[in-house]
N, C-alpha and C positions, 0 to 999 in steps of 0.2 A: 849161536850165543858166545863161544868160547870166541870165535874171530872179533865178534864186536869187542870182548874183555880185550883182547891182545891191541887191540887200536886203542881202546881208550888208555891202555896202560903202557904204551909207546914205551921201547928203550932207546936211550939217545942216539947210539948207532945208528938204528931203523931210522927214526927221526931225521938224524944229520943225513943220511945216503938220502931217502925219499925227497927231502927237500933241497940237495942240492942237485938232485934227478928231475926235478922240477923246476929251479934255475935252467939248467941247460938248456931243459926240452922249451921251456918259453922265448930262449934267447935266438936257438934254433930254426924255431917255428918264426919268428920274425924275421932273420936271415933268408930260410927258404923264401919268402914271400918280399925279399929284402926290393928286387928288380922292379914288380910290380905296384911297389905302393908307391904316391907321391913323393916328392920333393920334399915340400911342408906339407904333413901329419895335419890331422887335425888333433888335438890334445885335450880341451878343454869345451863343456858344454854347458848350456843356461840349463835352469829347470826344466825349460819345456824340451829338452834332450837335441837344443840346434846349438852345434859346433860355434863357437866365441871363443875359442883359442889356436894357435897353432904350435905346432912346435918340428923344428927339422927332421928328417927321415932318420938320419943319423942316431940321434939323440930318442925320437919314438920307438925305436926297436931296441935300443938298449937303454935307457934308462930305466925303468922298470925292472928290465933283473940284476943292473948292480946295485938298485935300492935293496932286491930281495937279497941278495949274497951279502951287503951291509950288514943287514936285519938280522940276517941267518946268523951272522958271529957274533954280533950285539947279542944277541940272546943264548948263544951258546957259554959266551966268556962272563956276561954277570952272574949266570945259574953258579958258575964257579968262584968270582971275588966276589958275591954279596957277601957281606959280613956272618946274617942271618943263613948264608947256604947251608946249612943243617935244616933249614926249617924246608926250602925249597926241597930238599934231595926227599923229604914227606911228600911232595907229591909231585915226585918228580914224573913219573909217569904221562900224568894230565898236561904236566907243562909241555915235554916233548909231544905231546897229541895238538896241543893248541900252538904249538911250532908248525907242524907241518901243515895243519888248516890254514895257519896266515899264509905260508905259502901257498894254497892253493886257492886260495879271496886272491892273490896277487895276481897268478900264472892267469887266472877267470877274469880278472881286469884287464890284462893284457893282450888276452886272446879278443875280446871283447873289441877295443880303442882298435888291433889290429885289423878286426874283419869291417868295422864302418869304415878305415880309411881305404879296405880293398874295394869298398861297393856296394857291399854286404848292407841292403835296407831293412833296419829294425830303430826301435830309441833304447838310445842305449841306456837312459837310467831304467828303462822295464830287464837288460839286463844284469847291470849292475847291483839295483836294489835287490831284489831278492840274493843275491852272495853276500851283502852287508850284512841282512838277516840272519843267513845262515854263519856266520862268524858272531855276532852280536849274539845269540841265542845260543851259541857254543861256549865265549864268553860268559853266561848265566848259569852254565852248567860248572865252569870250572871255580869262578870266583869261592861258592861256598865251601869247594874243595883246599883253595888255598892256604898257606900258614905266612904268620907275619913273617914279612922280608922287603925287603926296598926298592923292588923294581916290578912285581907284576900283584895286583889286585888291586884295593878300594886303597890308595895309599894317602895318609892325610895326617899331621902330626901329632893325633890324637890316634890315629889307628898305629902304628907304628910304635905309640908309647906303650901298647895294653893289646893283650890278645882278647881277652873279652871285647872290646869294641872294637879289635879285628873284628872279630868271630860276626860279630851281631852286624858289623858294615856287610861284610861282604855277604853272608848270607840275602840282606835284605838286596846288595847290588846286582845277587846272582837271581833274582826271580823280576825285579824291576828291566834286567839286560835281554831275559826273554821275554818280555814285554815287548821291547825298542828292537829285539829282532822281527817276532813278529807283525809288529808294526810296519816294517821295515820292507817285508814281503808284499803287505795288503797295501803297499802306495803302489804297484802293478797297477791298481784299481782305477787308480786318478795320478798317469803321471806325470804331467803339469805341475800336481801340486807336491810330486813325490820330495822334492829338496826339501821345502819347508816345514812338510808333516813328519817330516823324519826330525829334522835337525833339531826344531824348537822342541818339543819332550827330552831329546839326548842331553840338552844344555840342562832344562829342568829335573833330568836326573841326577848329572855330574853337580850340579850345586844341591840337590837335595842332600846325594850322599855326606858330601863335603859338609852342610850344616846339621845332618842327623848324626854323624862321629863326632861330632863338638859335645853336642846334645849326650849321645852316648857315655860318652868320654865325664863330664858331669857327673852326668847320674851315677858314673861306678866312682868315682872320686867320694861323691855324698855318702853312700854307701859302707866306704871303707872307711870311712870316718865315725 
């Protein structure tokens, strides 16, 4: 119990080292394997998980972790200029926890695109969906933890103006997102139809939230009035 607290209450050190330990080790892992893969990658796949894109050897082995080393300091440097960074450093713990998870949805996508172009037969959205899930459903756990600030939660300029419809977005974002994780998992089930059964509810969530903090946002206006 005490090891799960110290993961979910990540300190940003831990954080930063673990995920740029996880950078390397993916950039690594496609180096090692650099000889044996194609020329052109295959990069890009339909619904029914057959390959419709390509992209050069070069570019497949390393693009992916200079997105994540991008990501890695995008998200280290706003926890520090958001305006609101007093709100964040509340919970700041979670954020560093939900840093090093994206990093590792990313390193799991990597490793993933890596072993189809080695040979490796499986479809790959039965592997990829289930880590959307479990990111998306990690997502649902953090949002109600959140405090208003301008770069990670249910952000909309109605949640942003008022911590009450913060409050009441993201809670409702954080239990709607383990929803769309677990969903996310049970397209395994039917993965032909896993792109579409994921995607169409995600949209209907992102616009629900977006017209429920309007709504929100209203009703405490009325109120205060």
């Amino acid at each position: 119990m005490k090891m799960l607290i110290r993961l979910y209450y990540m300190s940003t050190r831990a954080a930063f080292i673990i995920s740029l330990s996880l950078i390397a080790l993916t950039l690594a892992i496609g180096l090692y394997y650099y000889a044996a893969l194609p020329a052109v990658m295959a990069g890009h796949w339909d619904a029914a998980g057959v390959a419709n894109g390509t992209i050069s050897k070069f570019w497949g082995v390393t693009l992916l972790p200079l997105l994540m080393f991008v990501i890695l300091w995008v998200l280290v440097v706003v926890a520090r200029i958001d305006p609101l960074r007093s709100n964040i450093e509340a919970f700041r713990g979670t954020y560093n926890t939900f840093l090093t998870i994206l990093m590792l949805f990313f390193a799991g996508v990597q490793i993933a695109v890596l072993a189809v172009n080695l040979g490796v037969k499986f479809n790959i959205d039965i592997a990829i969906m289930p880590l959307v899930g479990i990111l998306f459903f990690y997502i649902g756990t953090v949002l109600p933890r959140t405090k208003r600030n301008y770069f990670m939660g249910v952000r909309t300029p109605w949640t942003v103006s008022s911590d009450i419809v913060w409050d009441k977005t993201n809670r409702l974002g954080g239990t709607l997102f383990k929803v769309l994780g677990v969903l996310a998992i049970l397209t395994v089930l039917a993965p032909s139809y896993a792109i579409v059964a994921f995607a169409v509810p995600t949209v209907i969530v992102v616009f629900g939230l977006v017209l429920y903090s309007y709504v929100a946002y209203r009703e405490a206006g009325v109120r205060a009035h």
